[in-house]
N, C-alpha and C positions, 0 to 999 in steps of 0.2 A: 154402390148400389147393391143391393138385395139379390136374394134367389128367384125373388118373385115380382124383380121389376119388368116389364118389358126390354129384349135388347134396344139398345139404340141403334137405329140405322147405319149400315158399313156407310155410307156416302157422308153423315152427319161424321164419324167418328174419325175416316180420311181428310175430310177437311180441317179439323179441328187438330188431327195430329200435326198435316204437315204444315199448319199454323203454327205451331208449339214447339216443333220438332227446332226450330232456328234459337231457341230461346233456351238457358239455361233455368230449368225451372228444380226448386229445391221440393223436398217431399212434402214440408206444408201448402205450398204454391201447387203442387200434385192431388193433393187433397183437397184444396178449392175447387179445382177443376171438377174434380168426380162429384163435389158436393152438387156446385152448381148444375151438372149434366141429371142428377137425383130429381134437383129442385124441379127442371125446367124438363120432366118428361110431358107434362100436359103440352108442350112444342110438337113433338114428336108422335105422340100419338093422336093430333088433331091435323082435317084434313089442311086446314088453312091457319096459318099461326104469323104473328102480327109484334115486330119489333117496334116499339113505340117509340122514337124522339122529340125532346123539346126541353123550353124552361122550365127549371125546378123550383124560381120562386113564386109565393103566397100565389096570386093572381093567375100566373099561367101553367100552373101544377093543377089547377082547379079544370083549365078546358084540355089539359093535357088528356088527367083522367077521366073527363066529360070520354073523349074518344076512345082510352082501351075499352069504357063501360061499353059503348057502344059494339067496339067490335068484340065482344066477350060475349054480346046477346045474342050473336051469333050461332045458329046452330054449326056444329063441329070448327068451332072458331077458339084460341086464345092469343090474347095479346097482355107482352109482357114489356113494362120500361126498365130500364137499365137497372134501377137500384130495388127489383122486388130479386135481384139474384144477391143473396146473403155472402156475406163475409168481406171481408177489406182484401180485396188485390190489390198487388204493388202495381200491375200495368193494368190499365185503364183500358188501353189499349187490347189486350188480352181478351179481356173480359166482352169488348166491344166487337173482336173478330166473332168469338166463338159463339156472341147472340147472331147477329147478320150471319153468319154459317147456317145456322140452327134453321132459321123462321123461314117461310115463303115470300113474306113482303117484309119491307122496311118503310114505313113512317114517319113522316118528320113532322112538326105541328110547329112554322115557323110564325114567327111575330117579329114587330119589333124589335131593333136592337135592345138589349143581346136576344138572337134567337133562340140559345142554348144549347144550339149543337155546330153551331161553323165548323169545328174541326171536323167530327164525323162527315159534314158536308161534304168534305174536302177526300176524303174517307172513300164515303159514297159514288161520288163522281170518278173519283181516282180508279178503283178497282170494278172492272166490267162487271163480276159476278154480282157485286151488290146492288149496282147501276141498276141491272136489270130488276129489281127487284123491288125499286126504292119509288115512294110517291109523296108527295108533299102534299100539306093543308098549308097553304099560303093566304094568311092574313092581308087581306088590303085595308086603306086607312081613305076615310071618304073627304080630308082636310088636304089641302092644299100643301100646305109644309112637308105632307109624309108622297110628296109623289115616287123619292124613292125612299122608303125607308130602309131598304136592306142596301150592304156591301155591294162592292163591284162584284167579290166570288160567290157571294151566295144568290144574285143576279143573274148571273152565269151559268149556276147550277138550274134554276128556276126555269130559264130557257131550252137550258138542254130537257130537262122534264116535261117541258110546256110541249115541244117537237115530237115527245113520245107519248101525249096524251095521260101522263101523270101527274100534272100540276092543278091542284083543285083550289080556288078563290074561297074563299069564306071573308066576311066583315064581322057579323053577329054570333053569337052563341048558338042560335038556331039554326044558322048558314052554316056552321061547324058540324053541327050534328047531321044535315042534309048531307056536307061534302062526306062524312065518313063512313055514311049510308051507301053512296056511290064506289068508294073502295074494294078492289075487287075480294 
């Protein structure tokens, strides 16, 4: 970063170290970090900022991005998905702590198998700090065949969301842009 970036938050920078700190990270791996921390100060300096999850093929990249739009029209709002942070990390992983660190909320935008994020799911659920933070756009299917269309774990997660009042239904495209209206 620059003389003339904004600092980054000690609370964003504590978390993100002692995320890192377990990892042997080489100096180009060191320089992704800082890059991505560069890219993603619009996180940081907005009052609400908004991890986005979901599929990334044709079809559901399309209502994926129907929703950052949405929460982006936000005043003092942005929302960023995984792959608008540049350059190739070796851990996936990595890159996945130090967004959920960053944001105020995490968002999943599930559908049908594949949702395109089960692991993060798994992620989510797993670690309180993210839990708290996390809301789902849960697609339902109005056919008979999809009564469950999702996994037993991502079920599971569903549930536990549902009990903290962050599990939002959508069918339609329009029902999507309603649910993500409701996000806080």
């Amino acid at each position: 970063m620059t003389g003339d970036d904004p600092p980054v938050p000690e609370e964003v920078l504590a978390s993100a170290t002692e995320r890192l700190e377990a990892e042997e990270l080489s100096l180009a791996d060191n320089e992704e970090v800082l890059h991505a921390l560069s890219d993603l100060r619009p996180i940081y300096e907005s009052e609400r900022s908004y991890f986005v999850l979901g599929n990334y093929d044709s079809e559901p990249i399309r209502r994926l991005n129907l929703v950052v739009d949405r929460l982006n029209r936000r005043r003092d709002a942005y929302a960023v998905r995984m792959v608008d942070v540049r350059g190739e990390w070796d851990n996936g992983i990595q890159k996945f702590c130090l967004l959920a660190d960053l944001v105020s909320h995490v968002v999943g935008v599930a559908e049908r198998e594949p949702s395109g994020f089960l692991v993060e799911q798994g992620l989510l659920a797993g670690t309180e700090e993210y839990f708290e933070k996390t809301h789902v756009l849960k697609r339902t299917y109005p056919d008979a065949e999809a009564d469950h269309p999702y996994g037993w774990m991502e079920d599971g997660v569903f549930d536990l969301l549902e009990a903290n009042d962050r599990l939002y239904r959508w069918e339609t495209e329009s029902d999507l842009r309603e649910a993500a209206e409701r996000l806080p």
